[in-house]
C-alpha positions as CSV (number, residue, x, y, z in Angstrom):
1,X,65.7,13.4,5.0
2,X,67.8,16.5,4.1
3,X,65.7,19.8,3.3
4,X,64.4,20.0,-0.6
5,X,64.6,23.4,-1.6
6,X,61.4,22.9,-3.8
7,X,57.9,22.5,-3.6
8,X,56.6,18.9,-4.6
9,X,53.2,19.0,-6.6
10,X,50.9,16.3,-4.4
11,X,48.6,13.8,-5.9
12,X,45.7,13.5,-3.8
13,X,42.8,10.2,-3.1
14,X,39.2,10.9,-2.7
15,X,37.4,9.3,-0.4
16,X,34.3,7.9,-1.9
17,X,31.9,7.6,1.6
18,X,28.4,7.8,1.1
19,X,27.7,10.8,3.1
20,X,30.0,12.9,0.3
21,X,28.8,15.4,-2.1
22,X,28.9,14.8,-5.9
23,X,29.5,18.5,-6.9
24,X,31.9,20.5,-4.2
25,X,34.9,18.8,-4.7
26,X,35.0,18.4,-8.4
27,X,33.5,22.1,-8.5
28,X,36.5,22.9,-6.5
29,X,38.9,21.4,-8.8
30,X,37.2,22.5,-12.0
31,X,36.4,18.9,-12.8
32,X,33.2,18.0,-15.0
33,X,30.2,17.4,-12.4
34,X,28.1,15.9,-10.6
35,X,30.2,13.1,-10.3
36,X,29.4,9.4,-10.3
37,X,30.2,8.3,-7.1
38,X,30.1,10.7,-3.9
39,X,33.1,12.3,-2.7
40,X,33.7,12.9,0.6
41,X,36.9,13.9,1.5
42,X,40.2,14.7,-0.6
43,X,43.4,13.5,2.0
44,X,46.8,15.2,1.8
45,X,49.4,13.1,4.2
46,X,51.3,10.1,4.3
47,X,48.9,8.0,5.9
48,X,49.7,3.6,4.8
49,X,45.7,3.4,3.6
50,X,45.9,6.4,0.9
51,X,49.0,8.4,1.1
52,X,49.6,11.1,-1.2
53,X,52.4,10.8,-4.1
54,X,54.6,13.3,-5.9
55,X,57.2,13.1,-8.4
56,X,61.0,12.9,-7.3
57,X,63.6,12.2,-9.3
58,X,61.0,11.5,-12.7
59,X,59.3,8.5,-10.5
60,X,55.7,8.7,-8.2
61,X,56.4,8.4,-4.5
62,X,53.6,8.2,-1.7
63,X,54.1,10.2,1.0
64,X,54.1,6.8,3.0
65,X,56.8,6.0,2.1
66,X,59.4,9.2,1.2
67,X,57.8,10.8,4.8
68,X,56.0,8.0,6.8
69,X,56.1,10.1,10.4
70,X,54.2,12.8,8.7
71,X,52.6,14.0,12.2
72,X,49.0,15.2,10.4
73,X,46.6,14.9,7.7
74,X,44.7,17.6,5.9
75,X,41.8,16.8,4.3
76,X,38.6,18.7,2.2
77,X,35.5,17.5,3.7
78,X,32.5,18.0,1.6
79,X,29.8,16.5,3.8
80,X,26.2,16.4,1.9
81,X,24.2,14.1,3.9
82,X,25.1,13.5,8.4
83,X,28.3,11.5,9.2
84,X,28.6,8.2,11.6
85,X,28.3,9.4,15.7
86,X,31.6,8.3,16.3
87,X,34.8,8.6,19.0
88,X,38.0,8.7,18.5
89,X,41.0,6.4,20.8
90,X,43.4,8.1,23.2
91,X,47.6,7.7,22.3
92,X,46.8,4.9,24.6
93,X,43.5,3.5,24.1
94,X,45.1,3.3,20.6
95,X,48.0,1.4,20.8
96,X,45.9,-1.2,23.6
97,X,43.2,-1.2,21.0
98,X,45.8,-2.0,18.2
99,X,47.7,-4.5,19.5
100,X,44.8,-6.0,20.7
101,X,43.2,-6.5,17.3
102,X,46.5,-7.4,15.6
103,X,46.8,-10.2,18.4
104,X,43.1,-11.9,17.6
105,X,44.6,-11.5,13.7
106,X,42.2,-9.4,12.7
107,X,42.9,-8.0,9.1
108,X,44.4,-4.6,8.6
109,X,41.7,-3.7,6.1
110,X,38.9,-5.9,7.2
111,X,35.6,-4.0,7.8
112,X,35.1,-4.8,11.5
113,X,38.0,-3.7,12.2
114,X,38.3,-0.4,14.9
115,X,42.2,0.1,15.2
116,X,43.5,0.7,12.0
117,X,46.9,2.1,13.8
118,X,48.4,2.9,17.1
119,X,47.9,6.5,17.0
120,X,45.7,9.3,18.2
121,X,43.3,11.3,15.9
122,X,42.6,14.6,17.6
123,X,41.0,16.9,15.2
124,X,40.4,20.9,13.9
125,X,37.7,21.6,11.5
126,X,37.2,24.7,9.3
127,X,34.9,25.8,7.9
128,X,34.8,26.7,4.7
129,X,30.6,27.5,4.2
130,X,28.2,27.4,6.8
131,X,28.8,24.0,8.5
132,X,26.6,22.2,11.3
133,X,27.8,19.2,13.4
134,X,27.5,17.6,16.6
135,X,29.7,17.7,19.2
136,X,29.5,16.8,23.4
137,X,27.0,16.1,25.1
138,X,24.3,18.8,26.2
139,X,24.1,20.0,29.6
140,X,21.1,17.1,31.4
141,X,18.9,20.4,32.5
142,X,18.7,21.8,29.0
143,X,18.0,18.2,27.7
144,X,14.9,18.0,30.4
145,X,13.8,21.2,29.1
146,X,13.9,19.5,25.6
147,X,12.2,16.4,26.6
148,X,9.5,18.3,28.5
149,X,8.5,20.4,25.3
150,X,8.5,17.2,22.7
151,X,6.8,15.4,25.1
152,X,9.9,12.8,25.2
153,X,10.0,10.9,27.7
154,X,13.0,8.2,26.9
155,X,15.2,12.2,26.9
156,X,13.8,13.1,29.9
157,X,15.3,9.6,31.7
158,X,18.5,10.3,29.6
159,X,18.5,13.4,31.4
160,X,17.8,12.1,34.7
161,X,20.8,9.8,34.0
162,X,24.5,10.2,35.3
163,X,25.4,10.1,31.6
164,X,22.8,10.9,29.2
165,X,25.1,9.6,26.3
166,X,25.4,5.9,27.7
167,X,21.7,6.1,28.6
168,X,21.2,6.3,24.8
169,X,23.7,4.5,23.7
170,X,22.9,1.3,26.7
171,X,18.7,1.3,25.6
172,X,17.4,-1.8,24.5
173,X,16.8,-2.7,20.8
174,X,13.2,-2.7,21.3
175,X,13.0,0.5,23.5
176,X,15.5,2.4,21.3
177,X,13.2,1.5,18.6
178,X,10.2,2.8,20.0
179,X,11.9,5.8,21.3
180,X,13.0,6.8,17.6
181,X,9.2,6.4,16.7
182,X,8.7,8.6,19.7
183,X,10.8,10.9,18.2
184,X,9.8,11.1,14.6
185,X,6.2,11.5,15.7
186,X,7.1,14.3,18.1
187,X,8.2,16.6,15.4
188,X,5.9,15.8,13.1
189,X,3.3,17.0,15.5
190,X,5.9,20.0,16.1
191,X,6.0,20.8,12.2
192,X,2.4,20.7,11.8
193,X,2.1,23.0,14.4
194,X,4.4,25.5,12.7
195,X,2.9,25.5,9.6
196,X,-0.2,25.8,10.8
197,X,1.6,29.2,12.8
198,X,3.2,29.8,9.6
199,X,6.7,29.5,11.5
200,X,9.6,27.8,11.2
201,X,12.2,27.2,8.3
202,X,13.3,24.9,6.1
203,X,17.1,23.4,7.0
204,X,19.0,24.6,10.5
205,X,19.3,27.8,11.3
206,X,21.5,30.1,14.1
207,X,18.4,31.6,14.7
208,X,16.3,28.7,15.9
209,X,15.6,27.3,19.8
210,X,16.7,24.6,20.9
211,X,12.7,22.9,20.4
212,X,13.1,24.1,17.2
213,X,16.7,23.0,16.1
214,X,15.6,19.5,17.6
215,X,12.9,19.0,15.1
216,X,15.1,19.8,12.4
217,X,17.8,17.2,13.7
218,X,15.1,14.1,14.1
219,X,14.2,15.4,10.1
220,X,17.4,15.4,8.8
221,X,18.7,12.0,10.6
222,X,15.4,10.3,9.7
223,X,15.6,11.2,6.2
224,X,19.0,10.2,5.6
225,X,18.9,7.1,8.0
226,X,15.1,6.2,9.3
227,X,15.1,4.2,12.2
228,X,18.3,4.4,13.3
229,X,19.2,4.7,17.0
230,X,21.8,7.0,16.6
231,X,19.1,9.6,16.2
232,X,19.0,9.2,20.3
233,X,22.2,9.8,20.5
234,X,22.4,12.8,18.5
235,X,19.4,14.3,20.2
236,X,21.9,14.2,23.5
237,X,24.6,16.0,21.9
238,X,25.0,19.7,21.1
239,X,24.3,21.3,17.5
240,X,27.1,23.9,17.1
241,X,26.7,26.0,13.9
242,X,30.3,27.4,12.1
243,X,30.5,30.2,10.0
244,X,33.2,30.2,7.3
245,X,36.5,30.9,8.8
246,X,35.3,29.4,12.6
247,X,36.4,26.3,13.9
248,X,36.1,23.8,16.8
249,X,38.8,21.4,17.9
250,X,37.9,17.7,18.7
251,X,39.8,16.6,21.9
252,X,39.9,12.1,21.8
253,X,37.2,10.5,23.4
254,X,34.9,13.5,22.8
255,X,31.6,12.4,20.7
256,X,30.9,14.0,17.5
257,X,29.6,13.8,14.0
258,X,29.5,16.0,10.9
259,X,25.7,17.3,9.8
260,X,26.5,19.5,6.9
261,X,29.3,21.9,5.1
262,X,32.4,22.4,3.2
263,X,35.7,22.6,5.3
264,X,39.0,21.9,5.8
265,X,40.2,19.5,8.7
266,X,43.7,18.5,10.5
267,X,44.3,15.6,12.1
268,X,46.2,13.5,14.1
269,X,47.6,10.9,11.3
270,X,45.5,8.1,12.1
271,X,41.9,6.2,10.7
272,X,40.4,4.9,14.1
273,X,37.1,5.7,14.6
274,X,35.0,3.8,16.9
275,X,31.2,4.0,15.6
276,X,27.5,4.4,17.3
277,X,25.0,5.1,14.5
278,X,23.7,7.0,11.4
279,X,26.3,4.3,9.1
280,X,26.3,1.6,7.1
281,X,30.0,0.7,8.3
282,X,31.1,-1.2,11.1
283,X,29.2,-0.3,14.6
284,X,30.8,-1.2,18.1
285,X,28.9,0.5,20.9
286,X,30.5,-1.3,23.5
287,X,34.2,-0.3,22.2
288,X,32.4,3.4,21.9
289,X,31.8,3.0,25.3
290,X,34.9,1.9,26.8
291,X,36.7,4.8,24.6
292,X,34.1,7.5,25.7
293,X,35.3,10.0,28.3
294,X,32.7,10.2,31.0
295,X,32.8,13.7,31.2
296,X,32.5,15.3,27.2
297,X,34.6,18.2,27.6
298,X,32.5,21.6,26.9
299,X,32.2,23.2,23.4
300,X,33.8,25.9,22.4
301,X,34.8,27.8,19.4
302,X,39.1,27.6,18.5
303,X,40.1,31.7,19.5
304,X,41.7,31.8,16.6
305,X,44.5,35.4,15.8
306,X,44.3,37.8,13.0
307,X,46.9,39.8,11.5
308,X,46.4,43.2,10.4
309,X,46.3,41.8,6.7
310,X,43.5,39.3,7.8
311,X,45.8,36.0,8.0
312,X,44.8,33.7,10.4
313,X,46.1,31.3,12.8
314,X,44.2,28.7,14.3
315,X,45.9,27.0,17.7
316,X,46.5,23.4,17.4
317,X,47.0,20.6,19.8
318,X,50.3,20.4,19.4
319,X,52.9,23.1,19.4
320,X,54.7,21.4,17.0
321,X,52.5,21.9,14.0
322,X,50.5,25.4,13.0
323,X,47.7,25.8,10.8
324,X,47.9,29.6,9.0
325,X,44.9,30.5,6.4
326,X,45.3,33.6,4.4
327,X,43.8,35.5,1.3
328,X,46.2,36.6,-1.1
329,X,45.8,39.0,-3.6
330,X,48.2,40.5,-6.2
331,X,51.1,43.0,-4.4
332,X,49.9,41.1,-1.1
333,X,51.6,37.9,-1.0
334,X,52.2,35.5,1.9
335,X,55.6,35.4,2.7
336,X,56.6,32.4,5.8
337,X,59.7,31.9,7.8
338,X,59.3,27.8,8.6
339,X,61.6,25.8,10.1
340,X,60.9,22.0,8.6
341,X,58.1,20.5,6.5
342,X,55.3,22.7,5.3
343,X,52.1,21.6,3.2
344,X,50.2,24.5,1.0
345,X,46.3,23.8,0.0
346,X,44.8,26.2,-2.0
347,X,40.8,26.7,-1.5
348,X,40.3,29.4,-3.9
349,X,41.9,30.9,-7.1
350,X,45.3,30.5,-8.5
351,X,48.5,31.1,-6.6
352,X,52.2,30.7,-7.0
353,X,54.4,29.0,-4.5
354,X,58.5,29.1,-3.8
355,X,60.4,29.0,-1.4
356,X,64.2,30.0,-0.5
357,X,66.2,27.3,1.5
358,X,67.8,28.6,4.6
359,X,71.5,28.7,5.2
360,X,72.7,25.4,6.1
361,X,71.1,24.5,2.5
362,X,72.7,27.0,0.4
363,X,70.3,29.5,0.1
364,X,68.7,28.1,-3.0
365,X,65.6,29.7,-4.5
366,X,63.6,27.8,-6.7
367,X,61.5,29.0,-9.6
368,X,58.2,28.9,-8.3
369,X,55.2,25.9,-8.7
370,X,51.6,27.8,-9.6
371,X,48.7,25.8,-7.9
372,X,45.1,26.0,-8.3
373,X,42.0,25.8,-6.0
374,X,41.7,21.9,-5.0
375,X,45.6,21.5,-5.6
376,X,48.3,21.3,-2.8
377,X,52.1,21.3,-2.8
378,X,54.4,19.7,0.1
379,X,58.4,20.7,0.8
380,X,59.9,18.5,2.7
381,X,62.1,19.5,5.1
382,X,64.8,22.3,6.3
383,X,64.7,25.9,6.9
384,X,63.0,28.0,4.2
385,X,61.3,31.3,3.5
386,X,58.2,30.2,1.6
387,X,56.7,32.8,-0.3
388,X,53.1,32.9,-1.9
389,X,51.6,34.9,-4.7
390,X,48.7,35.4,-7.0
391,X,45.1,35.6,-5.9
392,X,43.1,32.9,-3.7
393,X,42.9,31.6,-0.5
394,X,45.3,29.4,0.8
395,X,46.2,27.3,4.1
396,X,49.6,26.6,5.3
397,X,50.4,24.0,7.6
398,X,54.2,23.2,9.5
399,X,55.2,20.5,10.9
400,X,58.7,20.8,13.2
401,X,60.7,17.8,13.8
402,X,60.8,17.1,17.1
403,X,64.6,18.4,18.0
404,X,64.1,20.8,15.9
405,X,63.8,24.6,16.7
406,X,60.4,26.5,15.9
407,X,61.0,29.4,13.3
408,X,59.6,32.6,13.2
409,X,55.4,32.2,13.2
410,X,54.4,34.4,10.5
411,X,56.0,37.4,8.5
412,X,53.9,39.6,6.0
């Protein structure tokens, strides 16, 4: 496609998941609220199962089909109530998962279904409030530690275990069942014993141990879903807590789930999830299991780099795409050398967005397209200096062509 000098005003899906909030997003967009339904996540790609449209040429075109390689989706994740333990496929687990599935003629759409394309969903989450989530697997002596203090002792053979994760995930209905009971009576006992102490807080906190914290976890995950097994799972995992502006990359095959927060998220341009608990959707532990890396990789916080002005770019997993966020304010624009597609989402405030084409398009400027918090614009390739005003806060993400040279990073 050859470069369009303007910015293209995107139409965006919710997603209506039950875990979703019925305030943030419509808050966000300066909709009427609380909202009828939930609403989870707000996508901006070209993804086949809810692209994104804008208007060329007087006519609505998803992104699907104007810019089907799109290599990413953005999204707004407004997460009110704990997301599905899940896993995400390998490029290669992936496309063997895929084909398989087309082969037994299972359904593109149909709810069983665990390869909804042949690609790879690695992921980078930031956050945008406080967020909580879940995320590896914790280190077997800490989870003895844990099991020894709540008096647990299904954790303390998960512990034991070459793979505490499996152990879970491999328990018997019956025993997982009585384990969760285990659990839900173990920090009940906890809680009376910190009120009766007058400690203790009400929702997770950086501040708590790990004894603590755990409580808190079985609460949460039994209020939301009681009796579900996944609440072993998570119990094996690490809590990580993000301020606003952190983040934490998601490598495939790492275990995760979402807890609580507002954030923005990148991905891989791809739906396959492969499920363990905490869901009402499809659940296919043995997939999980085969997709699963053996060895969760540790957890660590994205070392993100901050210009002088406070802009900030997060490292991706791929150096063909970059991920800048960065407050504007009036005689403090943005200003962007990029060498191919760009997306702008705006998370706060008003702003203004235009961009001048490189030479080999002509060196057109365009007039400018304003955008408001919950609102994102897309150009479409070729060479530009992009060029954002007004007051807000705003994320920019390129995508280079592959062939194509990288342009200048950032210019302010």
């Amino acid at each position: 496609m050859c470069g369009m000098a303007e910015f293209l005003r995107m139409s965006n899906p919710i997603q209506h998941y039950a875990w979703g909030s019925c305030s943030v997003l419509a808050d966000m967009q300066g909709r009427p609220g609380p909202t009828e339904r939930p609403e989870a996540e707000l996508w901006m790609g070209a993804h086949a199962s809810a692209p994104s449209r804008v208007e060329l040429a007087g006519q609505q075109r998803g992104l699907d089909e104007i810019a089907p390689h799109l290599p990413f989706l953005l999204k707004v994740l407004a997460i009110d109530a704990p997301l599905s333990i899940q896993v995400h496929p390998s490029s290669d687990q992936a496309r063997e998962g895929f084909a398989r599935e087309n082969a037994a003629g299972i359904a593109p759409d149909a709810p069983h279904r665990n390869y909804r394309d042949e690609h790879a969903k690695p992921e980078t989450v930031i956050a945008l409030t406080d967020m909580w989530l879940l995320a590896g697997q914790q280190e077997p002596g800490r989870l003895a530690e844990l099991a020894e203090t709540l008096d647990l002792p299904w954790l303390a053979a998960a512990a034991a275990s070459p793979c505490p994760l499996r152990h879970a995930l491999e328990l018997g209905d019956d025993d997982a069942a009585a384990a969760v009971r285990v659990c839900v009576t173990a920090a009940a006992s906890a809680r009376d014993t910190a009120a009766s102490s007058q400690e203790g807080t009400g929702s997770l906190s950086p501040e708590q141990g790990p004894a603590e914290r755990a409580v808190h976890l079985i609460e949460l995950l039994s209020r939301h879903h009681p009796q579900d097994r996944g609440m072993l799972v998570a119990l094996c995992m690490n809590v990580v807590h993000l301020a606003p502006g952190q983040a934490l990359f998601t490598p495939a095959q790492q275990v995760h789930a979402y807890l609580s927060g507002t954030a923005v998220e990148i991905m891989g341009c791809s739906d396959n999830v492969l499920r363990a608990g905490l869901t009402s959707k499809h659940i296919d532990v043995p997939e999980l299991l085969a997709v699963m890396a053996q060895t969760q990789e540790p957890v660590e916080l994205l070392q993100t780099r901050t210009a002088e002005d406070g802009a900030v770019h997060y490292p991706l997993w791929d150096p063909a795409l970059s991920l800048v966020s960065a407050r504007v304010a009036p005689g403090a624009p943005l200003v962007r050398e990029v060498a191919d597609t760009c997306m702008v989402l705006v998370t706060e405030g008003s702003v203004r967005v235009s961009a001048t084409a490189g030479p080999e398009d002509g060196g057109a400027q365009d007039e400018g397209t304003a955008a408001a918090a919950g609102e994102s614009l897309v150009r479409l390739g070729g060479a530009c200096t992009v060029r954002i005003t007004g007051e807000g806060c705003v994320f920019l993400v390129e995508a280079v062509t592959p062939g194509r040279p990288h342009g200048p990073r950032l210019t302010l």
